[in-house]
C-alpha positions in Angstrom: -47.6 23.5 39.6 -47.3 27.2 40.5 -48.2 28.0 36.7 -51.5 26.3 38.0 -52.4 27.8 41.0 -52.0 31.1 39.2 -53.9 30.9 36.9 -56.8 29.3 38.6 -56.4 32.1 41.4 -56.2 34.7 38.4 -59.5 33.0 36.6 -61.4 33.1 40.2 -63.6 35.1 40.2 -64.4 34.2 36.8 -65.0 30.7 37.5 -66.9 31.2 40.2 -69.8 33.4 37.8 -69.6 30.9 35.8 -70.8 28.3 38.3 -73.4 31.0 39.9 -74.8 31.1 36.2 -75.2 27.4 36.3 -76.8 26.4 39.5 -79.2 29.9 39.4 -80.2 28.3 36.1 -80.5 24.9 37.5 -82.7 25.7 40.4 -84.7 28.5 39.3 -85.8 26.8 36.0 -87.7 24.2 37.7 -90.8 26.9 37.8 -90.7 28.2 34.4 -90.9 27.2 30.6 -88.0 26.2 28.9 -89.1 29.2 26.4 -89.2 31.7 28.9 -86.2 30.8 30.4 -84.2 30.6 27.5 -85.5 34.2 27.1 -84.5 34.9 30.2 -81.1 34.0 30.3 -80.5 35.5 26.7 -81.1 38.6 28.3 -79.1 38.7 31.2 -76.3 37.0 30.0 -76.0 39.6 27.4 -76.8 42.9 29.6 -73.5 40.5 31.7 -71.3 40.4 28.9 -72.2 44.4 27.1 -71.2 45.5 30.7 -68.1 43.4 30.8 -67.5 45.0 27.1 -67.7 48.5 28.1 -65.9 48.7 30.9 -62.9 46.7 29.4 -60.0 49.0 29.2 -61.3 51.5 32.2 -58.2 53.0 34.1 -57.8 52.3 37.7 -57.8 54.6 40.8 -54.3 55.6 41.8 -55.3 57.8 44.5 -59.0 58.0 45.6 -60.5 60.5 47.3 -63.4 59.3 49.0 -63.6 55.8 48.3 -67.0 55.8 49.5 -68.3 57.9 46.6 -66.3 56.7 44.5 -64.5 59.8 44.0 -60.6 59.9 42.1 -57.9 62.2 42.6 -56.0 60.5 40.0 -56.6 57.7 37.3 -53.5 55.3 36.2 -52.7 56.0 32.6 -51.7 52.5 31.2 -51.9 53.7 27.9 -54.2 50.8 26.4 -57.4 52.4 24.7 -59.2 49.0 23.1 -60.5 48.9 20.1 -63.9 47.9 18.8 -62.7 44.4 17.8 -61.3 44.0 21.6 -64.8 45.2 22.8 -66.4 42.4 20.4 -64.2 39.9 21.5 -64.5 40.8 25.1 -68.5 40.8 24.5 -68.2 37.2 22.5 -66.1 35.7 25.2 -68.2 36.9 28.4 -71.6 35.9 26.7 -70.5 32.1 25.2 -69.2 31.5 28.8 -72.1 32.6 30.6 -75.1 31.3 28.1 -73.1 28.2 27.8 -73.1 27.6 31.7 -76.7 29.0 31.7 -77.6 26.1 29.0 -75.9 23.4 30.6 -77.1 24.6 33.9 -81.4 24.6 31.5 -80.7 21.3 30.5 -79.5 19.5 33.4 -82.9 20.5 35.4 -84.9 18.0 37.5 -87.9 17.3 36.6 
């Protein structure tokens, strides 16, 4: 049972883009063409997913100096560089989640 709550608590935030994806599809598709929203959520998904690919493997702030500006004194050095083939996964993954919520979401309009 705690193996449970983790991971759901771990895959949060996750889920809950997932289920934004779905009902912003849902009600906003009500006003458009199928077309134009398929369009639509092609794009955005993948502008989603390329930024969730590029910024995979980006070390963390260790000491900040202005956290306002966004400013670091020091970066954490994990040692993990990914490669192109973790970027492509990372990219695959993100973007069949979020156009496959975004199509369920198309389909399941009212009419």
């Amino acid at each position: 049972m705690e193996n449970t709550i983790t991971i759901l608590t771990a895959n949060l935030p996750f889920i809950l883009l997932l289920a934004a994806t779905f009902f912003t599809a849902r009600t906003l598709s009500q006003g458009y063409s199928r077309a134009h929203m398929w369009r639509t959520g092609l794009f955005w998904c993948g502008a989603i997913a390329l930024f969730a690919a590029t910024t995979l493997g980006d070390p963390s702030c260790v000491a900040p100096f202005n956290l306002g500006e966004g400013n670091c004194i020091q970066f954490a050095n994990d040692g993990y560089e990914p490669t192109i083939y973790n970027r492509l996964l990372n990219f695959s993954l993100f973007f069949g989640a979020l156009y496959g919520a975004f199509a369920l979401g198309e389909v399941s309009r009212r009419k």
